[in-house]
C-alpha positions as CSV (number, residue, x, y, z in Angstrom):
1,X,0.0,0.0,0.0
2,X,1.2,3.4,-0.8
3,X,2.7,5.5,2.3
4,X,-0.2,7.9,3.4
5,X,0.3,11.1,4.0
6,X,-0.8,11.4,7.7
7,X,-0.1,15.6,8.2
8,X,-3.7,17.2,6.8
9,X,-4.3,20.0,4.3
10,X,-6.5,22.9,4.9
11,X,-7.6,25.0,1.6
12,X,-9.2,28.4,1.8
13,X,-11.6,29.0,-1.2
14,X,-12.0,31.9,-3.8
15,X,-12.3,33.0,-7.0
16,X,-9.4,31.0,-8.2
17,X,-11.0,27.7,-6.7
18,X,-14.8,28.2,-6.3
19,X,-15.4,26.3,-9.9
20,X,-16.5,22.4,-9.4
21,X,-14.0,21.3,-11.5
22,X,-11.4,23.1,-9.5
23,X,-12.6,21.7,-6.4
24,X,-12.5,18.5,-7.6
25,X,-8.6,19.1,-8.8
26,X,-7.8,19.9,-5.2
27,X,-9.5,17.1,-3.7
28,X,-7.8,14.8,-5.9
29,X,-4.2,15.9,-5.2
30,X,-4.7,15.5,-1.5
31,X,-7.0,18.6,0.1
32,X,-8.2,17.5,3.5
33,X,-10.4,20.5,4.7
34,X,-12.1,23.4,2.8
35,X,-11.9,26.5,4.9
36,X,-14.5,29.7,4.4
37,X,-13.1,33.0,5.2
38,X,-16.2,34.4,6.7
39,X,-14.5,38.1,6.6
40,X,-15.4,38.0,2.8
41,X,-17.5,35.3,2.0
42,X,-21.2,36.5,1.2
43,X,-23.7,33.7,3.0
44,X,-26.1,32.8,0.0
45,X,-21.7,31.9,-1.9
46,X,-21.5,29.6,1.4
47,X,-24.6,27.4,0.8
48,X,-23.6,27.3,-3.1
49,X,-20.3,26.3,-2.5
50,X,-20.7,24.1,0.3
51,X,-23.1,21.9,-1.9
52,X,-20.5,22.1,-4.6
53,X,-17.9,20.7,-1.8
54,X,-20.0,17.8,-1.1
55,X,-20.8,17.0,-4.8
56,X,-17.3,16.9,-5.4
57,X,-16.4,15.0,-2.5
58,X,-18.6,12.2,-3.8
59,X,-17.6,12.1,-7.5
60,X,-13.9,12.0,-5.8
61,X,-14.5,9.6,-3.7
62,X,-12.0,11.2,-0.6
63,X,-14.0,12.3,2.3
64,X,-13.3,16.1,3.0
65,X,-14.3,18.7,6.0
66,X,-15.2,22.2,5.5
67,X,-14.7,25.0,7.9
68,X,-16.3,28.0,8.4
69,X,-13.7,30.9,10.0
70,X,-15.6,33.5,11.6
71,X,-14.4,37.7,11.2
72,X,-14.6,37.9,15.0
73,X,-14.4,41.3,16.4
74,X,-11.9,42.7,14.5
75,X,-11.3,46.7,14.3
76,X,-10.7,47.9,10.5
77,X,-11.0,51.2,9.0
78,X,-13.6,52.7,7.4
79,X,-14.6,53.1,3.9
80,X,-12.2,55.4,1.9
81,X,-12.4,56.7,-1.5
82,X,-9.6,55.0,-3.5
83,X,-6.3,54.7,-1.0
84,X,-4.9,57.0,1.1
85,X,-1.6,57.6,0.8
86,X,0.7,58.5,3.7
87,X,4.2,59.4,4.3
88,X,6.3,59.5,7.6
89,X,5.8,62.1,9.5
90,X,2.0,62.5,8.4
91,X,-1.0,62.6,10.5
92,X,-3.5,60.3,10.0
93,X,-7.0,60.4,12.1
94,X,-9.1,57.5,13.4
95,X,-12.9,58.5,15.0
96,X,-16.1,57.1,14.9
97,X,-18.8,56.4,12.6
98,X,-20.7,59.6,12.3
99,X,-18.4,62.1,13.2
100,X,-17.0,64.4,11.0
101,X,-13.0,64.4,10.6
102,X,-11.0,67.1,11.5
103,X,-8.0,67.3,9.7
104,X,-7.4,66.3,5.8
105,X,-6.3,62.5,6.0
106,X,-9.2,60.7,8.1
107,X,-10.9,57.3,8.5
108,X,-13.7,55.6,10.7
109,X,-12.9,52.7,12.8
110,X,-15.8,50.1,13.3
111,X,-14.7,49.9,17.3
112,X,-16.7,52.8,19.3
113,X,-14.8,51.7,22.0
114,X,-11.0,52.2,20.7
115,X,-10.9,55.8,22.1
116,X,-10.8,54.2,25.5
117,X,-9.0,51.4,25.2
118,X,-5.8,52.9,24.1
119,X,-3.2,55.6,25.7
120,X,-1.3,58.3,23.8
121,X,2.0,56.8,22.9
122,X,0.9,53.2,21.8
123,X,1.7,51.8,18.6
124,X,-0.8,50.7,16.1
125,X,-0.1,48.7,13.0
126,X,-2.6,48.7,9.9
127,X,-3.3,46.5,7.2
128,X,-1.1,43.2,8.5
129,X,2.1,45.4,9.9
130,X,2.0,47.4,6.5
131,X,1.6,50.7,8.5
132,X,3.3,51.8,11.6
133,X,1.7,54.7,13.5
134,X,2.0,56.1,17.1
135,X,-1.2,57.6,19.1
136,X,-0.7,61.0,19.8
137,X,-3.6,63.5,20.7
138,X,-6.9,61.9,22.1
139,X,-10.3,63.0,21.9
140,X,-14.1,60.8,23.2
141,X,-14.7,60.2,19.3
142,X,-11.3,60.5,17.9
143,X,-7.6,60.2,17.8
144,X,-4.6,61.3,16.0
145,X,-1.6,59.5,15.0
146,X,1.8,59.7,13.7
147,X,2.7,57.6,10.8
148,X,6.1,55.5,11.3
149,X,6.7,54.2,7.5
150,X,5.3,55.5,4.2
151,X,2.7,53.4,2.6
152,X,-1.0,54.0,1.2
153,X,-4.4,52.9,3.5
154,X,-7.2,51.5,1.6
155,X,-11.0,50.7,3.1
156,X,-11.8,48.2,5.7
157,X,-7.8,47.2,6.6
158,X,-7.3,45.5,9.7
159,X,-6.1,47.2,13.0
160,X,-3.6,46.0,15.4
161,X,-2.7,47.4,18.3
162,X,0.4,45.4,20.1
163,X,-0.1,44.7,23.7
164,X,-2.9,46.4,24.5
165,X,-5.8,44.7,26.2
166,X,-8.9,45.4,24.4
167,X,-12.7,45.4,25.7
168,X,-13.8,43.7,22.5
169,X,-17.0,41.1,22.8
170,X,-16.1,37.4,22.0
171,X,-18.6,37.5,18.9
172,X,-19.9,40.2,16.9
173,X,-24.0,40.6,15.2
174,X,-22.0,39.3,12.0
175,X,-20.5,35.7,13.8
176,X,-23.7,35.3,14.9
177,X,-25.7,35.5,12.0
178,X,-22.5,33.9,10.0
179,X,-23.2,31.1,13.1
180,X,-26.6,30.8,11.4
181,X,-25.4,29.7,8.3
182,X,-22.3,27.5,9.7
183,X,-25.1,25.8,11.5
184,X,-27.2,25.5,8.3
185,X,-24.9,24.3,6.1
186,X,-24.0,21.4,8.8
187,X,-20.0,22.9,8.7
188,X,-17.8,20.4,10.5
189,X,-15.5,23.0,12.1
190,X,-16.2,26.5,13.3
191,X,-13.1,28.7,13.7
192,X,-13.6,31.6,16.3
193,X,-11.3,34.6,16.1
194,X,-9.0,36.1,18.4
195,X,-10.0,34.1,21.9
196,X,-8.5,35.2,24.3
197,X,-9.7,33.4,26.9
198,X,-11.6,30.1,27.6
199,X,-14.8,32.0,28.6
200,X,-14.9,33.1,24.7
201,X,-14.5,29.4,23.7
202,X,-17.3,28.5,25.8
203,X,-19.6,31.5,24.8
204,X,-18.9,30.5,21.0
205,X,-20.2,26.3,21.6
206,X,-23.2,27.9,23.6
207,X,-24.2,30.2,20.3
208,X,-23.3,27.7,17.3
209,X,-25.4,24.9,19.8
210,X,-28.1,27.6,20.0
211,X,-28.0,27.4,16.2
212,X,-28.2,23.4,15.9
213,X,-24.7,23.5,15.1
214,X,-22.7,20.4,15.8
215,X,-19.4,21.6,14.5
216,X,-16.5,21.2,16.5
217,X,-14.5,24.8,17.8
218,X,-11.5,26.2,16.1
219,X,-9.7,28.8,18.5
220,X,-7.2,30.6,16.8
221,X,-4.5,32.2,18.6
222,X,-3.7,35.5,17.5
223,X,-2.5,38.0,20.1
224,X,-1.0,38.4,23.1
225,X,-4.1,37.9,25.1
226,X,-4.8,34.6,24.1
227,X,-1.2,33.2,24.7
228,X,-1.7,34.6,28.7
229,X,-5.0,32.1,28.8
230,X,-3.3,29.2,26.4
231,X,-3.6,26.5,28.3
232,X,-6.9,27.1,29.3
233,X,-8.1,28.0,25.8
234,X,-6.5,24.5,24.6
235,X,-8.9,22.5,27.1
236,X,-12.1,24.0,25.9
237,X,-11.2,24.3,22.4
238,X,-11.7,21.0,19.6
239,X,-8.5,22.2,17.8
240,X,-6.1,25.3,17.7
241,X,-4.8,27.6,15.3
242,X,-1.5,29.0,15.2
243,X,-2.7,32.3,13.1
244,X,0.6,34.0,12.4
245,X,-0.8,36.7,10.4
246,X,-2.0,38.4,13.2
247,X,0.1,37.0,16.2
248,X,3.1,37.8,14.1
249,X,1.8,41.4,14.5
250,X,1.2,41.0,18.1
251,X,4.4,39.5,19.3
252,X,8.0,40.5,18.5
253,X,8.1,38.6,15.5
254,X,11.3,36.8,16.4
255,X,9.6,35.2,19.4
256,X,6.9,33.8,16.7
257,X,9.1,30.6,16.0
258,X,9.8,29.8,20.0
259,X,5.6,30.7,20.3
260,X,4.6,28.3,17.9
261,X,6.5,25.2,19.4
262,X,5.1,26.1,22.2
263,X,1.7,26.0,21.0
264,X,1.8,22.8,19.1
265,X,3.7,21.4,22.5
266,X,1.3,22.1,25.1
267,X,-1.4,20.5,22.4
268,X,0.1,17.4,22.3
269,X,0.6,17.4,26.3
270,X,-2.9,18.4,26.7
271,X,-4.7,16.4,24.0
272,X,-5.9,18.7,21.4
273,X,-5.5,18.9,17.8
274,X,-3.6,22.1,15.9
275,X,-3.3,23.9,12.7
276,X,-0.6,25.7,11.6
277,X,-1.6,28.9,9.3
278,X,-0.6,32.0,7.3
279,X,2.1,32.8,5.1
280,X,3.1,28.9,4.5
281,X,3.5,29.5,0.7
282,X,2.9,33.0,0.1
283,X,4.6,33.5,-2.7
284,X,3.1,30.6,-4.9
285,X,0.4,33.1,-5.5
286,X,1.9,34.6,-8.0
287,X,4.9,32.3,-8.6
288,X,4.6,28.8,-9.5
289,X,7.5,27.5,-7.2
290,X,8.0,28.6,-3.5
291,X,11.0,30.1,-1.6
292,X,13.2,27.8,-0.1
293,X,12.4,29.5,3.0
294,X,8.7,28.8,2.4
295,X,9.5,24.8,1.7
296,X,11.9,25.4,5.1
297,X,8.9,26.6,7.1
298,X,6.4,24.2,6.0
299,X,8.7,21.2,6.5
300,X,9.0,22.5,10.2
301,X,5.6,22.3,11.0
302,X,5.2,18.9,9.2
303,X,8.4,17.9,11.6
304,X,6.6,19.2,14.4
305,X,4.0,16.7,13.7
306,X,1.1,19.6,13.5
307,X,-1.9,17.9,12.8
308,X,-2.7,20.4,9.7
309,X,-1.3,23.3,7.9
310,X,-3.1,25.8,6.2
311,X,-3.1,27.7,3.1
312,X,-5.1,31.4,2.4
313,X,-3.9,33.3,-0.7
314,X,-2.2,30.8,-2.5
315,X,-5.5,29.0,-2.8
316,X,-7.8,31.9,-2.5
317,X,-6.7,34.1,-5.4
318,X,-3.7,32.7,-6.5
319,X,-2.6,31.7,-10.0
320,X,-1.3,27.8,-9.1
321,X,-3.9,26.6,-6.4
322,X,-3.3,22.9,-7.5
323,X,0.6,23.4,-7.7
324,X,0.2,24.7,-3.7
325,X,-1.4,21.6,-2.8
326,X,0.5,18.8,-5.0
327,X,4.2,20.9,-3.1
328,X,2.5,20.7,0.0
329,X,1.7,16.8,0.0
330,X,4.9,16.2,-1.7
331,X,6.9,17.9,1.3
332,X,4.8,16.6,3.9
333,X,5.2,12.9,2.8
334,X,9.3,13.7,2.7
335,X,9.4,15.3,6.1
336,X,7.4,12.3,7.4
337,X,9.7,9.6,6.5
338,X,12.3,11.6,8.0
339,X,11.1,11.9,11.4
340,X,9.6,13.8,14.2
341,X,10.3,15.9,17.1
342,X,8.2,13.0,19.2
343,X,6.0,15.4,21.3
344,X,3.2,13.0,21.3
345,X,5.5,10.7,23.9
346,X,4.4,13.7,26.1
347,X,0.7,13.0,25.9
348,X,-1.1,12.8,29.1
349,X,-2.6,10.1,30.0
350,X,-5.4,10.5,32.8
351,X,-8.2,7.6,31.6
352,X,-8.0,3.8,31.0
353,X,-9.7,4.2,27.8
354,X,-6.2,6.4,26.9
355,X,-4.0,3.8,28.0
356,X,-5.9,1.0,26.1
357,X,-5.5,3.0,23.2
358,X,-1.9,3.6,23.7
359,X,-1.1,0.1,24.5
360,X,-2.8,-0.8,21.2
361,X,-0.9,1.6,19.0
362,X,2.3,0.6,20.7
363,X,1.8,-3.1,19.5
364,X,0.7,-1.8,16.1
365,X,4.1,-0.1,16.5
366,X,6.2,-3.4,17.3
367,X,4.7,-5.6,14.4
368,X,6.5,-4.7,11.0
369,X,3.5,-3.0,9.0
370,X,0.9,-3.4,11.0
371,X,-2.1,-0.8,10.9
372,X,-4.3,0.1,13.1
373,X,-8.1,-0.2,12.9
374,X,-10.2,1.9,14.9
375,X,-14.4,1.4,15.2
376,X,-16.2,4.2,16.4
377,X,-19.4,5.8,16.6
378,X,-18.6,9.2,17.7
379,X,-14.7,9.6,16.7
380,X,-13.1,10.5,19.9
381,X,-11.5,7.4,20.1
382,X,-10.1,8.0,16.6
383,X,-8.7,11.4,17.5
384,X,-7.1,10.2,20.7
385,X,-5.6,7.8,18.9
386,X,-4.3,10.3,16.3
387,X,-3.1,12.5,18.9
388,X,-0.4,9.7,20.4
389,X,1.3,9.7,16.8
390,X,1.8,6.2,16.2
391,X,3.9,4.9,13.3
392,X,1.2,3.1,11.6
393,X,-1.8,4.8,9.8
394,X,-4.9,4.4,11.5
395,X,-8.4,3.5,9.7
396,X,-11.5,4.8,11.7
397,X,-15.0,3.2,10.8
398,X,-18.0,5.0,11.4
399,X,-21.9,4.7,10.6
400,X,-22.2,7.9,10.5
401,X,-21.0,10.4,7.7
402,X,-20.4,13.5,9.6
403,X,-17.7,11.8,12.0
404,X,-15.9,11.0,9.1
405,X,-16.3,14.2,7.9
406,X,-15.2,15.6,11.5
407,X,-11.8,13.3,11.3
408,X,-10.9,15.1,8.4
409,X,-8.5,17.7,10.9
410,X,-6.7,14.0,12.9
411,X,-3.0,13.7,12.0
412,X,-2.7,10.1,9.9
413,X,-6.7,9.1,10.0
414,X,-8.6,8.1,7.2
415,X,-11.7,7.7,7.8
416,X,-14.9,5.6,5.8
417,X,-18.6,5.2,6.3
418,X,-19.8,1.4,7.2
419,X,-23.0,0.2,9.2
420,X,-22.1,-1.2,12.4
421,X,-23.9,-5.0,12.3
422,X,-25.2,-6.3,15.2
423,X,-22.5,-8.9,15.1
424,X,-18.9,-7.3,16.1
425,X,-17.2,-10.4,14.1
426,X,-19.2,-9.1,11.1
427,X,-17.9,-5.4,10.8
428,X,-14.7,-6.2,10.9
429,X,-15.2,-8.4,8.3
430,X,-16.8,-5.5,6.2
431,X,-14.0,-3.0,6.9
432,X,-11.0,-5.6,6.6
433,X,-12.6,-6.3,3.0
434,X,-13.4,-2.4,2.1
435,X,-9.4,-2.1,3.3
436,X,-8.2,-5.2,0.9
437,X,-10.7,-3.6,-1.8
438,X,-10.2,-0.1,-1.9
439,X,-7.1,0.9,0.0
440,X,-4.6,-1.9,-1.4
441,X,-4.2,-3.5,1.8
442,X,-1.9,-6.4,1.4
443,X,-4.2,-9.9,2.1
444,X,-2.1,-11.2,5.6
445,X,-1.6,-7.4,6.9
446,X,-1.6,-7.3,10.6
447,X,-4.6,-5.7,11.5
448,X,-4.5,-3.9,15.6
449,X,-8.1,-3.4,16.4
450,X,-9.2,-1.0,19.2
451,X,-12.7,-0.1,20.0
452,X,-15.0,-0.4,22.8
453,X,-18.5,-1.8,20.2
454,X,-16.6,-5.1,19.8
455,X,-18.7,-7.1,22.6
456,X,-22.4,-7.5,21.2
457,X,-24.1,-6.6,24.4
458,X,-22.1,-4.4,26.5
459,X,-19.2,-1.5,26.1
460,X,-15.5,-3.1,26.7
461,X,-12.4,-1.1,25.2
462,X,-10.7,-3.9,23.6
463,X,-7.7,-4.6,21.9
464,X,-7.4,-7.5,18.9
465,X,-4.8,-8.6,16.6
466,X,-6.1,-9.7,13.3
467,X,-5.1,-10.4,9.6
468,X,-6.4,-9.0,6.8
């Protein structure tokens, strides 16, 4: 059987994709989860393209997630006509919606409370760290600030201020009614933006359950707020995302590298799934072959044994989204048979049903090409297995569609959609065959069961050694 990749492959969609046939490209070369950048994406586009997803998931035949990324309360400018353009030295003003400006180069801010949040003196960065400005005179609906380093300022670019601790709510009137539609579309991940704290993790599973969404919760990390509150974000989060764009802007940017490991480490102590994001091939949007620096970085997070890694313009509006993907798989699948950092050895255990499952995968381990099969009607077990990186792949077998679909973000799992019999003997027949059949499973393979369904009348997490 051919190797399978086991780090995952996150896609943000756009013009350049949106087409069926293109989604059906990247879903052939290897694309693992289909992300929708709710800071753009118009809501009757999300229930047209997450039809299309599906459709082409089917005529595919891979199984693939899609994620909905909410705006979260961000703080952009206002609407300007064509650019500004600003040179060092220059004053630049920031007020309110409704007020009038006051002096010649002026924008709104969608954030009524900035005014109090920040103190003369602070720095401000606009438009991803494009713009460097200091605060200087304050007003209630107003301020004025110095620019640091020529550039031009267009409508609705993004705001960081570095450091400062910001009254912002968790979820904005748009997440909510962007919610709504996650929740309609049955997404299988929800990505909430800039948590920082687990209370905002919480208040984001009470709203998407108020919806009837089921998705499991993204937190992306993104300032220095969030990293205060990490560990506590990780335990009420589903998965976390290292988003460098914006934590790269937040952080001295050469303590980004040392803040990542960190990240990914106390996930794999903790037990929770992670993404890295932003910038991972950048410049394949316009060129078709990266920077070694690029191939460097993503090869990193691969050797870090991430569970996913991400990519936004390249895929978004970028001339070679296929090319992105087919590099990515191909330096994933290198990295891999090269080795790993081993943080998953760190893994706490607190639960029998952990141990089981790490005493099965270390017996998968010690028998030469053994795999592990994992039945399950919910997919935890499944994603604690992925999160003890064993050698061996893992196949998870499900009744149910939308676990699959949910497995789509767990390091090395491929999952497939089988009814459960009331017989144990007889679904492992049916997925030992569907293996032999479909995924070029060798006939004698050693086969490491674990699940707790394979007693016909009561829950027992078991462990069993069979051929296929």
């Amino acid at each position: 059987m051919p190797k399978m990749r086991k780090t995952r492959i996150i896609c943000t969609l756009g013009p350049a994709t949106e087409s069926p046939e293109k989604l059906k490209e990247m879903i052939a070369v290897g694309a693992d989860v289909f992300r929708l950048n709710m800071s753009h994406a118009r809501h009757d586009w999300c229930r047209e393209i997450v039809l299309r997803i599906r459709e082409a998931s089917r005529e595919v035949g891979r199984t693939v997630g899609i994620l909905f990324d909410l705006q979260g309360p961000s703080i952009r400018t206002g609407d300007v006509e064509g650019k500004i353009e600003l040179t060092k030295g220059d004053q630049v003003e920031f007020r309110v919606e409704g007020s009038e400006p006051s002096i010649e180069k002026s924008t709104t801010v969608n954030y009524t409370g900035l005014m109090k949040d920040v103190s003369e003196g602070d720095e401000l960065t606009v438009d991803n760290g494009e713009l460097l400005m200091k605060v200087g005179q304050m007003a209630e609906d107003r301020m004025i600030c110095e620019v640091l380093t020529t550039g031009s300022m267009g409508s609705r670019r993004h705001i960081n201020l570095p450091g400062v601790r910001l009254n912002l709510p968790a979820l904005t009137e748009k997440d909510h009614a962007d919610l709504k539609v996650a929740a309609e579309c049955k997404a299988d991940f929800v990505a909430g933006s800039f948590v920082r704290d687990a209370g905002h993790v919480r208040e984001l599973r009470a709203a998407l359950k108020a919806e009837g969404g089921t998705a499991q919760i993204v937190s992306k990390l993104e300032d220095q707020e969030g990293m205060k509150h990490l560990d506590d974000i990780i335990q009420e989060s589903d998965v976390i995302m290292v988003a460098r764009g914006d934590l790269g802007i937040e952080v001295h940017v050469e303590e980004l590298p040392i803040i990542q490991r960190r990240i990914v480490k106390r996930c794999h102590k903790i037990g929770r799934r992670v993404i890295v994001a932003t910038h991972m091939l950048e410049s394949m949007i316009n060129s078709p072959t990266p920077t070694r620096a690029e191939v460097t970085d993503v090869s990193n997070a691969v050797y870090e044994e991430v569970d996913a890694i991400m990519l936004s313009g390249e895929t978004t509006v970028g001339k070679y989204p296929v090319r992105c993907v087919e590099l990515m798989d191909r330096v994933a699948r290198r990295i891999e048979r090269s080795g790993a950092l081993g943080f998953g050895d760190e893994a706490a255990l607190k639960t029998e049903k952990q141990k089981t499952i790490k005493a099965a995968l270390g017996l998968a381990d010690s028998i030469p090409d053994a795999l592990v099969i994992v039945f399950t009607k919910s997919g935890a077990t499944a994603h604690q297995a992925a999160l003890l990186r064993p050698k061996s792949a893992i196949f998870a077998f499900t009744p149910d569609a939308q676990v699959c679909q949910a497995l789509t973000l767990s390091r090395g799992v491929r999952a497939f959609e089988v009814p459960f019999s009331e017989m144990p003997r007889d679904t492992i027949s049916s997925a030992v065959k569907l293996l032999t059949s479909q995924r070029d499973v060798a006939k004698g393979t050693p086969l490491v069961v674990v699940s707790d369904i394979l007693h016909q009348d009561h829950a027992v997490d078991s462990i069993l050694l069979v051929h296929a």
